[in-house]
Every structure is written in C-alpha cells, then in structure tokens.
C-alpha positions as protocol buffer text, in pm:
chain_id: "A"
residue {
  index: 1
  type: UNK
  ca { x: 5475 y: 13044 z: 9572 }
}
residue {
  index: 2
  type: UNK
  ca { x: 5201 y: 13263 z: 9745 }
}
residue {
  index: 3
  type: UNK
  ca { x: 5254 y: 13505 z: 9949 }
}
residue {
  index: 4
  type: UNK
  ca { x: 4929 y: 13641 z: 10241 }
}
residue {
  index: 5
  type: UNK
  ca { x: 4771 y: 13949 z: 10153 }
}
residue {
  index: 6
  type: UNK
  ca { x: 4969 y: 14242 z: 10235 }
}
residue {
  index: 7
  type: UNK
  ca { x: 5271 y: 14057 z: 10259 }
}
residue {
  index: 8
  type: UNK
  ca { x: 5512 y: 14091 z: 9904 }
}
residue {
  index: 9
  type: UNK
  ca { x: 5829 y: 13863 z: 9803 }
}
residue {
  index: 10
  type: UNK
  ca { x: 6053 y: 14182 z: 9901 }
}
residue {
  index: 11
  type: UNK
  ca { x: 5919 y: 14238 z: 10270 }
}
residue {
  index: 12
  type: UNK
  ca { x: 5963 y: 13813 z: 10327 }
}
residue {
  index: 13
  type: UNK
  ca { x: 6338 y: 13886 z: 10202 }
}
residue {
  index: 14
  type: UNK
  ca { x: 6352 y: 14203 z: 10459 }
}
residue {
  index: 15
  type: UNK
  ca { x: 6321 y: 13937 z: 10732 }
}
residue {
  index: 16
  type: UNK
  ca { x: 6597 y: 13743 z: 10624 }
}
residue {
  index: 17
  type: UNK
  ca { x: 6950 y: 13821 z: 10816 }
}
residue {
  index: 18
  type: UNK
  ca { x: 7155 y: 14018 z: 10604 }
}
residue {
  index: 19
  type: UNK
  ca { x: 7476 y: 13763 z: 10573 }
}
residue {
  index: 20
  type: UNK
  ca { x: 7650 y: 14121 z: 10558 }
}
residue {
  index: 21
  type: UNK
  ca { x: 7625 y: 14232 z: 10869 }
}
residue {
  index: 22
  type: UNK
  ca { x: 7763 y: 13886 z: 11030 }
}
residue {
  index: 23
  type: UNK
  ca { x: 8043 y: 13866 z: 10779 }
}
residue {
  index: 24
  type: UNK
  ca { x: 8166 y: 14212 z: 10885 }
}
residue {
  index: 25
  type: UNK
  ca { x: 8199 y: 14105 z: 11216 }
}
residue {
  index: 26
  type: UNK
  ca { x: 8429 y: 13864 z: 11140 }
}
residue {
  index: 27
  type: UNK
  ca { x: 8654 y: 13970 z: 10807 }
}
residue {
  index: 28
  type: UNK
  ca { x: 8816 y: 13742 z: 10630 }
}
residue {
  index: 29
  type: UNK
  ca { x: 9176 y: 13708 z: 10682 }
}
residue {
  index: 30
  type: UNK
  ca { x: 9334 y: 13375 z: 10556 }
}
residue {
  index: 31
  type: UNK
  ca { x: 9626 y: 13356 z: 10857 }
}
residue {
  index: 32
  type: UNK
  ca { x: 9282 y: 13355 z: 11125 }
}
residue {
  index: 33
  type: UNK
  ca { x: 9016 y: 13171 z: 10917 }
}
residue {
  index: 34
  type: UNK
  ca { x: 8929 y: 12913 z: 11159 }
}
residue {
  index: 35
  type: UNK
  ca { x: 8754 y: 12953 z: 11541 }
}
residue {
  index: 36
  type: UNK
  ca { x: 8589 y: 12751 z: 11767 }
}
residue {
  index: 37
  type: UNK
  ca { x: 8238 y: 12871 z: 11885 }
}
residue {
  index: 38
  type: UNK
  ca { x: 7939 y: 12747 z: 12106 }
}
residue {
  index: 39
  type: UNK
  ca { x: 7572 y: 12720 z: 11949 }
}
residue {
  index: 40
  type: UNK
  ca { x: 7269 y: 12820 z: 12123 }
}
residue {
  index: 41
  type: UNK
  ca { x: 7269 y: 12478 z: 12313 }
}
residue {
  index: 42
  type: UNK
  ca { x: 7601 y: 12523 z: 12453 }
}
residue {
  index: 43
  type: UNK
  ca { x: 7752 y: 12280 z: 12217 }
}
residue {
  index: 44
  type: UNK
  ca { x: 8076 y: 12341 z: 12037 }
}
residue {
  index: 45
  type: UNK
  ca { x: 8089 y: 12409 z: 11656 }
}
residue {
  index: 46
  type: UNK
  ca { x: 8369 y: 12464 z: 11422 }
}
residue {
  index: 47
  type: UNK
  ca { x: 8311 y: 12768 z: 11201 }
}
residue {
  index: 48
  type: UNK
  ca { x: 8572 y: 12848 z: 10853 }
}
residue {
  index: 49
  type: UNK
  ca { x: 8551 y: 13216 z: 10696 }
}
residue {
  index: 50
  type: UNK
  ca { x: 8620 y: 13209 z: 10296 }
}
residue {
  index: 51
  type: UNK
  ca { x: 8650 y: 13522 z: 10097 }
}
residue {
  index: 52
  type: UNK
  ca { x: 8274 y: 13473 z: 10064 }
}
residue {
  index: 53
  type: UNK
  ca { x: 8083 y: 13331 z: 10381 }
}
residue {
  index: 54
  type: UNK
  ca { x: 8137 y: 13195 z: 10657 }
}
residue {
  index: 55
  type: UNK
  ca { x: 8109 y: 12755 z: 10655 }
}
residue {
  index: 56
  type: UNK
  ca { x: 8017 y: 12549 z: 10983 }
}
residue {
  index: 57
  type: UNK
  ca { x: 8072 y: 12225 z: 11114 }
}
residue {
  index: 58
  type: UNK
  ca { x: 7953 y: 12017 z: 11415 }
}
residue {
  index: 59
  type: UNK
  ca { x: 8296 y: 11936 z: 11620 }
}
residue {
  index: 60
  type: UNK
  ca { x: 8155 y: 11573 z: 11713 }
}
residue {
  index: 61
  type: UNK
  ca { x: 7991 y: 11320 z: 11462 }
}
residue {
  index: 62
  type: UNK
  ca { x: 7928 y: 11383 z: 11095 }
}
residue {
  index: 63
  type: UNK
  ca { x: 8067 y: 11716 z: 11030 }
}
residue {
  index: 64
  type: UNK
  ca { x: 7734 y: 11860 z: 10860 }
}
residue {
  index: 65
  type: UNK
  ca { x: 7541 y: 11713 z: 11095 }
}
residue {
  index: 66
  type: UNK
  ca { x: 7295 y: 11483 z: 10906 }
}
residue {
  index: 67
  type: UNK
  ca { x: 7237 y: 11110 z: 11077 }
}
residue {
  index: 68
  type: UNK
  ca { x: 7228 y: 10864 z: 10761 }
}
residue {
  index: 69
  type: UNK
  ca { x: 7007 y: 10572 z: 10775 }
}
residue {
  index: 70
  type: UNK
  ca { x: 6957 y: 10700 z: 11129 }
}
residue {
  index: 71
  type: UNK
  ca { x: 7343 y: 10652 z: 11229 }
}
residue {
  index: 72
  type: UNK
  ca { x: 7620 y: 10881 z: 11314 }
}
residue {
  index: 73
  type: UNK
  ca { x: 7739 y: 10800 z: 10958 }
}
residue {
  index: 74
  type: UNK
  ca { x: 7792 y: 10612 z: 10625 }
}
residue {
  index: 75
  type: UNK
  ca { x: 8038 y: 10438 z: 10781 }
}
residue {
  index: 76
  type: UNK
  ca { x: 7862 y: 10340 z: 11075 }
}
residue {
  index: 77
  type: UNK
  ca { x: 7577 y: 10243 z: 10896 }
}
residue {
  index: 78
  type: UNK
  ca { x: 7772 y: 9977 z: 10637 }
}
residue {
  index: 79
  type: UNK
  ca { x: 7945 y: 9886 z: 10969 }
}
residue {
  index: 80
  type: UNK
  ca { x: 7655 y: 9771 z: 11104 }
}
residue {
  index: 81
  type: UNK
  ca { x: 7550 y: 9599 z: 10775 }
}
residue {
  index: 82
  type: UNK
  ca { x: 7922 y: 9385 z: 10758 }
}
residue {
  index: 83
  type: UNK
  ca { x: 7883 y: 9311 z: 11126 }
}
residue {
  index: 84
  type: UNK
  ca { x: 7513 y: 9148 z: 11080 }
}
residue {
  index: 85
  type: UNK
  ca { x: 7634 y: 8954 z: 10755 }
}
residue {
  index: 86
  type: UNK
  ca { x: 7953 y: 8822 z: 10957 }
}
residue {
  index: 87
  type: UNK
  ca { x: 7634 y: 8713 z: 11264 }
}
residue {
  index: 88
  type: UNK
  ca { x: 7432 y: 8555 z: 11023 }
}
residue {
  index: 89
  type: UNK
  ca { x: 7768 y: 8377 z: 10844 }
}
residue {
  index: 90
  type: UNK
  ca { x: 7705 y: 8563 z: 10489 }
}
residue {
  index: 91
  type: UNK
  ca { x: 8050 y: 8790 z: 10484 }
}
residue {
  index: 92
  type: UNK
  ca { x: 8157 y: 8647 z: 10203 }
}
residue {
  index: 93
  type: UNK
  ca { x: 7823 y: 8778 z: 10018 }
}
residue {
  index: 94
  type: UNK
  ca { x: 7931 y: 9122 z: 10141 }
}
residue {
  index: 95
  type: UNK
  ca { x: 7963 y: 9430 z: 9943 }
}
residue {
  index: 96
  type: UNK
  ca { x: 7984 y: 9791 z: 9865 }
}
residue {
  index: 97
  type: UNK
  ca { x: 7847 y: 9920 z: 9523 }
}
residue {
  index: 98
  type: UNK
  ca { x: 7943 y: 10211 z: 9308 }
}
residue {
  index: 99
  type: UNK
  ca { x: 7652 y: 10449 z: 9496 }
}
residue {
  index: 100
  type: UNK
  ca { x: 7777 y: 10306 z: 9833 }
}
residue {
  index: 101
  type: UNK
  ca { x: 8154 y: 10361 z: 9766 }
}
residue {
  index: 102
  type: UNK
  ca { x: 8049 y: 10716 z: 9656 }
}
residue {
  index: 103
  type: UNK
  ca { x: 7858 y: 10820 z: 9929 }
}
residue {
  index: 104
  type: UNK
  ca { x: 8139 y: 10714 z: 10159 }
}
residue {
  index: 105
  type: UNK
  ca { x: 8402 y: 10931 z: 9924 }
}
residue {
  index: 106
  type: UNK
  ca { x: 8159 y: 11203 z: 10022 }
}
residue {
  index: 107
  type: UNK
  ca { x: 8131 y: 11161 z: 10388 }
}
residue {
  index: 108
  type: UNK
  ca { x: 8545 y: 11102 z: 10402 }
}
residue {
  index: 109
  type: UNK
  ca { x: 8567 y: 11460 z: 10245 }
}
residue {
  index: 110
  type: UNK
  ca { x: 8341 y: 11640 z: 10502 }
}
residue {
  index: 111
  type: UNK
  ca { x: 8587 y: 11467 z: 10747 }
}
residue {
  index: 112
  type: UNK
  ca { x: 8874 y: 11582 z: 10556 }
}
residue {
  index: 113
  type: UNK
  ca { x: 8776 y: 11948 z: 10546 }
}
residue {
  index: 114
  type: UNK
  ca { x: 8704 y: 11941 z: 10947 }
}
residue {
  index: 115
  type: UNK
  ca { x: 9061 y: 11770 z: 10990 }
}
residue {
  index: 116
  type: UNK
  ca { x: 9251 y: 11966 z: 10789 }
}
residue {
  index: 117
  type: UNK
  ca { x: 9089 y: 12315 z: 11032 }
}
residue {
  index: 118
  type: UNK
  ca { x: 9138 y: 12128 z: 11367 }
}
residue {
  index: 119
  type: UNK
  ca { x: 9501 y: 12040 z: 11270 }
}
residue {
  index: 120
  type: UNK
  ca { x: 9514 y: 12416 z: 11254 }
}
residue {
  index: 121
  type: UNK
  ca { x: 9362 y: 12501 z: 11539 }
}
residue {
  index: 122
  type: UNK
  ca { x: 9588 y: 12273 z: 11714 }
}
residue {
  index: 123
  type: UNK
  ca { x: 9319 y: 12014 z: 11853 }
}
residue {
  index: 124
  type: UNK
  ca { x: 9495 y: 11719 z: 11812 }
}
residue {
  index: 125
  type: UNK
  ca { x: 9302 y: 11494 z: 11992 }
}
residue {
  index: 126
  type: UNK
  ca { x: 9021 y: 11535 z: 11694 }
}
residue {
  index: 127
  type: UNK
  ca { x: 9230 y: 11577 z: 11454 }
}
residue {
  index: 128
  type: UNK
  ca { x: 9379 y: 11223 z: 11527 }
}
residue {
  index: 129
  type: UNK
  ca { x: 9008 y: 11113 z: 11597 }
}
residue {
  index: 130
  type: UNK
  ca { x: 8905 y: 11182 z: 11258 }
}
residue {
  index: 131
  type: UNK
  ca { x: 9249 y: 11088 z: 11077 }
}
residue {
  index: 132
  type: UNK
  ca { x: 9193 y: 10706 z: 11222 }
}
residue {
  index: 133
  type: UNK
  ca { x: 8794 y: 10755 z: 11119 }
}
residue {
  index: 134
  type: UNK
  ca { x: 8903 y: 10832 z: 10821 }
}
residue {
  index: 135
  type: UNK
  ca { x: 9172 y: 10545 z: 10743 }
}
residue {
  index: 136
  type: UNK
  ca { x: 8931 y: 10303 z: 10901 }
}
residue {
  index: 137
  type: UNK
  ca { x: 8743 y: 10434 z: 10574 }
}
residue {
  index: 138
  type: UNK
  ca { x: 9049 y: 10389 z: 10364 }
}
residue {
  index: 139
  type: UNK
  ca { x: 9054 y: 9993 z: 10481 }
}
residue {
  index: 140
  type: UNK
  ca { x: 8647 y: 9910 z: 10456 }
}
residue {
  index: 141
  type: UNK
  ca { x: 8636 y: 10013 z: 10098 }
}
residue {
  index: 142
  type: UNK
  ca { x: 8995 y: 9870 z: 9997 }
}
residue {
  index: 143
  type: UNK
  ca { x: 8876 y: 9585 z: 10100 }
}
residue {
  index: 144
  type: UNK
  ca { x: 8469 y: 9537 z: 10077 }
}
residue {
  index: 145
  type: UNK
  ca { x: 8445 y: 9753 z: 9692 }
}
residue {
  index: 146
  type: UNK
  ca { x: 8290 y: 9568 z: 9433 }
}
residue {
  index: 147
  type: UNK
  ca { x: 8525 y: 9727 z: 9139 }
}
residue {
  index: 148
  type: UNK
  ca { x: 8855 y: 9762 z: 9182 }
}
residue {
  index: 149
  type: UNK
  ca { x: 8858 y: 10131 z: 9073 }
}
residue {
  index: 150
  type: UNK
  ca { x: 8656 y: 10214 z: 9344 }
}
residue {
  index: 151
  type: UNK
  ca { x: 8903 y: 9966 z: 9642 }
}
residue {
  index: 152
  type: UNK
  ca { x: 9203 y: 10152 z: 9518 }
}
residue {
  index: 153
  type: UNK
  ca { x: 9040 y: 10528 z: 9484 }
}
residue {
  index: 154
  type: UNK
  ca { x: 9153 y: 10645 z: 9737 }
}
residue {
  index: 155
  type: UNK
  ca { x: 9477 y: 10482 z: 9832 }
}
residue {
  index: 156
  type: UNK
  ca { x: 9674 y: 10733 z: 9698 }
}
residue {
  index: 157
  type: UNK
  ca { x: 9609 y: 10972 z: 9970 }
}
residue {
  index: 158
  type: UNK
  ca { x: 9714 y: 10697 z: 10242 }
}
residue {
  index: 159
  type: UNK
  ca { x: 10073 y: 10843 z: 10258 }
}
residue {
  index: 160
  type: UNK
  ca { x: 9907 y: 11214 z: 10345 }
}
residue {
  index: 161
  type: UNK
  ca { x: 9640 y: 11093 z: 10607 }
}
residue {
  index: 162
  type: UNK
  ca { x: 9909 y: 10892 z: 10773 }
}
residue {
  index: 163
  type: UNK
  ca { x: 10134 y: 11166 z: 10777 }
}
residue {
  index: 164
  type: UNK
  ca { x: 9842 y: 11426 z: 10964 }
}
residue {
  index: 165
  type: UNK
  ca { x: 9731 y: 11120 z: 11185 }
}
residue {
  index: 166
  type: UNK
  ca { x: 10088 y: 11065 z: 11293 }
}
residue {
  index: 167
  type: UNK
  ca { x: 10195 y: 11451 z: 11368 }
}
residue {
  index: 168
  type: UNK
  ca { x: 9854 y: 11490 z: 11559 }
}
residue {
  index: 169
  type: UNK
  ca { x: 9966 y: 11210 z: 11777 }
}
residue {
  index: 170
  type: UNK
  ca { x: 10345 y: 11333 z: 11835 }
}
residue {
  index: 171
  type: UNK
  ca { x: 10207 y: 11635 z: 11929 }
}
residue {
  index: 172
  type: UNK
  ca { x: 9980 y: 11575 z: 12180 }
}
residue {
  index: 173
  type: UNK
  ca { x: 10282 y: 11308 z: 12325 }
}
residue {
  index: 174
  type: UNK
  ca { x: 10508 y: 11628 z: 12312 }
}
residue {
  index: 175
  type: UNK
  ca { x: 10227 y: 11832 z: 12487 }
}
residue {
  index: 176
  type: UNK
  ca { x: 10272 y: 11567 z: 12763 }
}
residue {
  index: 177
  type: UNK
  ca { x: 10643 y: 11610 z: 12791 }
}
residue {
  index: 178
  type: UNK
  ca { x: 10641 y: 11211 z: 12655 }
}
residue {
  index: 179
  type: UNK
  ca { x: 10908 y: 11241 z: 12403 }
}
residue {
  index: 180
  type: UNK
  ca { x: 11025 y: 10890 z: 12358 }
}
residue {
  index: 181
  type: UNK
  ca { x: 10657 y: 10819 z: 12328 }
}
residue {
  index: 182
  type: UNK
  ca { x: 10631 y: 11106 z: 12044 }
}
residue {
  index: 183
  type: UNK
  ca { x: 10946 y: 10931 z: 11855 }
}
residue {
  index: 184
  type: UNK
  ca { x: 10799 y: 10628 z: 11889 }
}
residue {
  index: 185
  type: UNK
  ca { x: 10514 y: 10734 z: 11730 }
}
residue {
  index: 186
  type: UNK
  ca { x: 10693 y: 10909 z: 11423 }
}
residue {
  index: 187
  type: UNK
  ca { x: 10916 y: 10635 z: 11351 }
}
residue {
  index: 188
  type: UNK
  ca { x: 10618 y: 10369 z: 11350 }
}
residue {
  index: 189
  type: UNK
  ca { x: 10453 y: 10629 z: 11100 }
}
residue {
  index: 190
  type: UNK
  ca { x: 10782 y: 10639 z: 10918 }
}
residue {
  index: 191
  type: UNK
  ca { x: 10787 y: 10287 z: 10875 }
}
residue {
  index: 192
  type: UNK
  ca { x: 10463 y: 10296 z: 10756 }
}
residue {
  index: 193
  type: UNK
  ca { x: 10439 y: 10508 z: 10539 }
}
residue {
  index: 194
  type: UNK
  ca { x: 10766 y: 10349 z: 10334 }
}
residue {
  index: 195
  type: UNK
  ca { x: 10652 y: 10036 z: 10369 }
}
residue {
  index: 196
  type: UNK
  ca { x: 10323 y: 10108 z: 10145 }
}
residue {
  index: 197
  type: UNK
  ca { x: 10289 y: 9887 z: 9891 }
}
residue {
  index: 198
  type: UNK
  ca { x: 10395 y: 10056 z: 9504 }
}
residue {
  index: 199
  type: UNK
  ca { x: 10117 y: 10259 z: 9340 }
}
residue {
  index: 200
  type: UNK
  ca { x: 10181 y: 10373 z: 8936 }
}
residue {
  index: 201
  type: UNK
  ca { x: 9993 y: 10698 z: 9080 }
}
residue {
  index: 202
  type: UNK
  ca { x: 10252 y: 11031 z: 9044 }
}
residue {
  index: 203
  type: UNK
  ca { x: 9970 y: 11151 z: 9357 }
}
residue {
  index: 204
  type: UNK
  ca { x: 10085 y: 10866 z: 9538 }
}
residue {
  index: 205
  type: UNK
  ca { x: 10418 y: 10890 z: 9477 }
}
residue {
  index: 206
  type: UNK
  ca { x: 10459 y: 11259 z: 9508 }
}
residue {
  index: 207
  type: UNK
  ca { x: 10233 y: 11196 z: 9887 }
}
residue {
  index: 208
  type: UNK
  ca { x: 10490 y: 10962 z: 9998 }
}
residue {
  index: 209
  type: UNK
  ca { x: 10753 y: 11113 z: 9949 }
}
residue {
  index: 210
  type: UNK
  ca { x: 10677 y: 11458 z: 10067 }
}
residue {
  index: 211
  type: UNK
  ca { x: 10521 y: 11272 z: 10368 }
}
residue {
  index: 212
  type: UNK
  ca { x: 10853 y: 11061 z: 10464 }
}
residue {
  index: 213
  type: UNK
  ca { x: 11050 y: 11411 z: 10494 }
}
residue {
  index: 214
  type: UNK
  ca { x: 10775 y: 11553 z: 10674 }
}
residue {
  index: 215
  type: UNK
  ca { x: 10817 y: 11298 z: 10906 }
}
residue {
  index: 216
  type: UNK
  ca { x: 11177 y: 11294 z: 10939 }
}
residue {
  index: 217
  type: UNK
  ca { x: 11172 y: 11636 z: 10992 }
}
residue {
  index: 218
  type: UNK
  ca { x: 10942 y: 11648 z: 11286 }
}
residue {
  index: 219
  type: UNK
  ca { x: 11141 y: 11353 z: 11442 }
}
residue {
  index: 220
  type: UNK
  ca { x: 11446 y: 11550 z: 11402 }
}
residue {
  index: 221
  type: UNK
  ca { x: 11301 y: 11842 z: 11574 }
}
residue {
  index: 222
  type: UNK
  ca { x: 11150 y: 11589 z: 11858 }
}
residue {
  index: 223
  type: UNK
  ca { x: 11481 y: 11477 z: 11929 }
}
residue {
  index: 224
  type: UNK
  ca { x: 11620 y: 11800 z: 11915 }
}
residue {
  index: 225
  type: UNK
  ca { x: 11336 y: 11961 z: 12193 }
}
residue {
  index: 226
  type: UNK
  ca { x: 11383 y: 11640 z: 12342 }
}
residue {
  index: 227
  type: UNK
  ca { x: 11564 y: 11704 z: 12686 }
}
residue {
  index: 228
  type: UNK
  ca { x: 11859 y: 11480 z: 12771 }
}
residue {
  index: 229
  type: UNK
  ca { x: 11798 y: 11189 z: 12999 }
}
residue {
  index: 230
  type: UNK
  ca { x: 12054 y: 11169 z: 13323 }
}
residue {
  index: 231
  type: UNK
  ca { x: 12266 y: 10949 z: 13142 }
}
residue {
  index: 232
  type: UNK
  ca { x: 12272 y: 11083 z: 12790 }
}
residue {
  index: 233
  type: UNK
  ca { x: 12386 y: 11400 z: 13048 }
}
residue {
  index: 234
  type: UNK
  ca { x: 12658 y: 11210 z: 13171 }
}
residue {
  index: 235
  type: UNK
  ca { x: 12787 y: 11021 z: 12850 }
}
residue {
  index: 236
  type: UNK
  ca { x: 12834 y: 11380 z: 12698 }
}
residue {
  index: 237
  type: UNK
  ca { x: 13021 y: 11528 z: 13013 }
}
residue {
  index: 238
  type: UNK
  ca { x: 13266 y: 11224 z: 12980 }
}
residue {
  index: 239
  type: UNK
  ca { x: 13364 y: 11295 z: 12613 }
}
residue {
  index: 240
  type: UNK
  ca { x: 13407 y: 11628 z: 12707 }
}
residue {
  index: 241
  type: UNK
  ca { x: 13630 y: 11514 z: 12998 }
}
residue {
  index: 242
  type: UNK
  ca { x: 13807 y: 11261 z: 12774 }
}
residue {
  index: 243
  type: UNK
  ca { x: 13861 y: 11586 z: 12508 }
}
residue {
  index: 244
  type: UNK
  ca { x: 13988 y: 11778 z: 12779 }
}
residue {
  index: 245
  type: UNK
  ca { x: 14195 y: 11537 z: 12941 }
}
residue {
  index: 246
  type: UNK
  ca { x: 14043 y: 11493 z: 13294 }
}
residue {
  index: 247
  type: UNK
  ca { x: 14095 y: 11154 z: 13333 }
}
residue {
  index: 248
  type: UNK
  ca { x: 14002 y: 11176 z: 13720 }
}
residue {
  index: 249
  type: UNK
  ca { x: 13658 y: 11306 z: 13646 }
}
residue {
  index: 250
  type: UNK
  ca { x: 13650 y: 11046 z: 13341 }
}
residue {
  index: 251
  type: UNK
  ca { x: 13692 y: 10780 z: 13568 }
}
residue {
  index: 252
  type: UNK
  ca { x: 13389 y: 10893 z: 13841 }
}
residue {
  index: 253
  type: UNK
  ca { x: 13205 y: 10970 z: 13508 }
}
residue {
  index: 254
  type: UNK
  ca { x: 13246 y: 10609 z: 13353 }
}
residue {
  index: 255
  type: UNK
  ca { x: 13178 y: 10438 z: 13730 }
}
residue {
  index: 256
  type: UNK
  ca { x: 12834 y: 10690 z: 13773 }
}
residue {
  index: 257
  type: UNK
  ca { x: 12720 y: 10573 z: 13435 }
}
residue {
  index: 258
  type: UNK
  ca { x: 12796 y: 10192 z: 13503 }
}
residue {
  index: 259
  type: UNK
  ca { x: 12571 y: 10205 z: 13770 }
}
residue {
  index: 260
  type: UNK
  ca { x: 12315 y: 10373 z: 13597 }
}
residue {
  index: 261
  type: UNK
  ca { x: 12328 y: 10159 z: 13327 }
}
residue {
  index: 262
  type: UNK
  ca { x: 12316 y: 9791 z: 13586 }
}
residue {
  index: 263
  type: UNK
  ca { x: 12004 y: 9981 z: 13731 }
}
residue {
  index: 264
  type: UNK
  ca { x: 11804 y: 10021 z: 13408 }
}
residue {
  index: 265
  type: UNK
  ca { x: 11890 y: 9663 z: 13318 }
}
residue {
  index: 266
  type: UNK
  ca { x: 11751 y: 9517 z: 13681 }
}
C-alpha cells in the first residue's frame, strides 16, 4: 500500500473514528443491549452492544443488508429459481446443493440473531415476520436438499422457532385485547409442536419439550389475564349462589344465562 507524500500509515489511522469514543456513549450492560435507531436516511436500524462493539442490522430485508443475486435474499432468489422450473414443467429436476443449502443456513442465522433482539425489544410484528421467513426456510430445504443431512439439518430447531413464532403472535393478539384469538393461537402452536414427527436428536427432543411447557405456560397466564366474558360472570355468581343457598337469585341467575346462551346459538 502507498501512501501520498507527506501523508504516513499513522496520520491515515488518525482519521479513522476512534470506536472508543462511540462505545462510551453507550456502555455495555447486558439487561439494555438492544435499541432501535434511525440512520442518516431516516431509516430504522437495529443496533446490539457486546462486551466489545457495538453490531447493526437493517430492521427490513436481509439483516446485513447485502442483495444476493440481486434479491432481497437467498431465499428469494432459489424462490424464484423453483417457481421458473415449476413454469417451464422441470420441478421435478429441482434442487438445492451442499453450497446452496449452506448459504441458506447462513442467511437463516442472520435472521435468527435479528429475531431473537426484536423478541426482546418487544416488536412482535417482526419478530413473527421473520419467525415464518424463517420456517418457510425450514420447509424449502426439508424438502428441495439434495442429501438428506442437509433436508433434516435443521429440523431440530423446529420445536424452538415455533415456539418464538407462536408467543410473538399471542402477544400482539393480547396487545389487542383479543384473547380467545391469543389462545387460539397457543393451542394451534401446542398442537404443533407435539405433533412433530420423532427425531433421535437429544436437541430436538430437549427443544420440544422445553417448548410445549413454554407454551402451556403462556396459555395459562392468557387465560388467567383473560377477563371473564358476561356469562362466564354469571355461571360463577350462580355457584356462588348455589354455595350460599340463594336459591331465588339462583333461579334469575340460571333464567339470565339461558337466554344468553339461546342468543349466542341464533
């Protein structure tokens, strides 16, 4: 490397930011690692402090930024490629190789690390965004790998991405005040996640599990947040009525939730 005349490798270094001086603005502390900030074009970017820098990642699109074969993604991009084989009748011809399957692992961990932060930061609209991405991931290479090793790679974290997807979604539902919509959504991922087919993977199995009480647990405390519809109200007034031996009030208690009942069935 040459350098112009009057110009030496320590004065091009002086002109460098010192990293120093914009990591002690922000020190690390692991409870308050993640923030949102805006770039110079207005656009919002997702920046991570470690004990050692400071990492940054674009909040829409790839999360480093890059456009591969001129698409938002990998993904994209072999999405294109199945979709013009299935046009031109040649799915069956169809593939992913070793370097494809790899670069795809790649790009599904970049997605994973800007996830995992926006989970944090409580954006669950992204965070289930990039969960589904993600999974759609899961499905093209189960299904379009060449080797087998490479279709079932990453199946063992299925269980885990599930499990984030799913919360994400019950949250924003119980954001909305839509709790039978939020339980819906945990027992479907409940289901799911149980119904996986059997992996000889102690990853796998240690996923699923952990992911099934997770899940349980946030549908208990859904239904317990969950506030109590006019005729769950009533039904629990009239066992306390029948406990205390009103049978009066029983009575207009039993005819008020009759009618309530031959409403919701018309």
């Amino acid at each position: 490397m040459s350098f112009k005349k009057g110009h030496s490798r320590d004065s091009a270094m002086n002109n460098s930011p010192d990293l120093r001086r914009i990591l002690k603005d922000w020190p690390y502390d692991p409870e308050h690692d993640a923030r949102i900030v805006h770039g110079d074009d207005g656009r919002e970017l997702l920046q991570v402090r470690t004990p050692l820098g400071i990492e940054q990642y674009e909040m829409d699109g790839r999360p480093d930024g890059l456009r591969p074969h001129g698409m938002e993604s990998t993904l994209d991009y072999h999405t294109h490629r199945l979709n013009q084989a299935k046009f031109s009748g040649a799915e069956a011809d169809f593939e992913l190789s070793p370097s494809d399957c790899s670069d795809l692992f790649h790009e599904g961990t970049l997605y994973y690390f800007r996830y995992v932060r926006l989970f944090q930061l409580k954006d669950w609209p992204r965070t289930v965004r990039d969960t589904a991405r993600n999974l759609r991931a899961f499905d093209f290479l189960h299904r379009y790998a060449r080797r087998e090793e490479d279709q079932q790679f990453l199946e063992k974290w299925r269980p885990y991405i599930l499990r984030v997807n799913a919360s994400a979604r019950v949250m924003q539902a119980v954001d909305k005040a839509a709790y039978d919509d939020a339980l819906v959504v945990v027992r479907e991922a409940i289901g799911k996640v149980e119904g996986l087919e059997e992996m000889e993977d102690d990853t796998f199995k240690f996923e699923r599990e952990r992911s099934i009480m997770a899940l349980r647990e946030l549908e208990s405390q859904v239904q317990k947040n969950r506030p109590l519809s006019e005729l769950e109200q009533l039904e629990h007034q009239l066992r306390r009525a029948i406990e205390r031996q009103e049978f009066e009030r029983a009575a207009r208690l039993r005819d008020r939730i009759r009618e309530l009942r031959e409403q919701h069935i018309c």
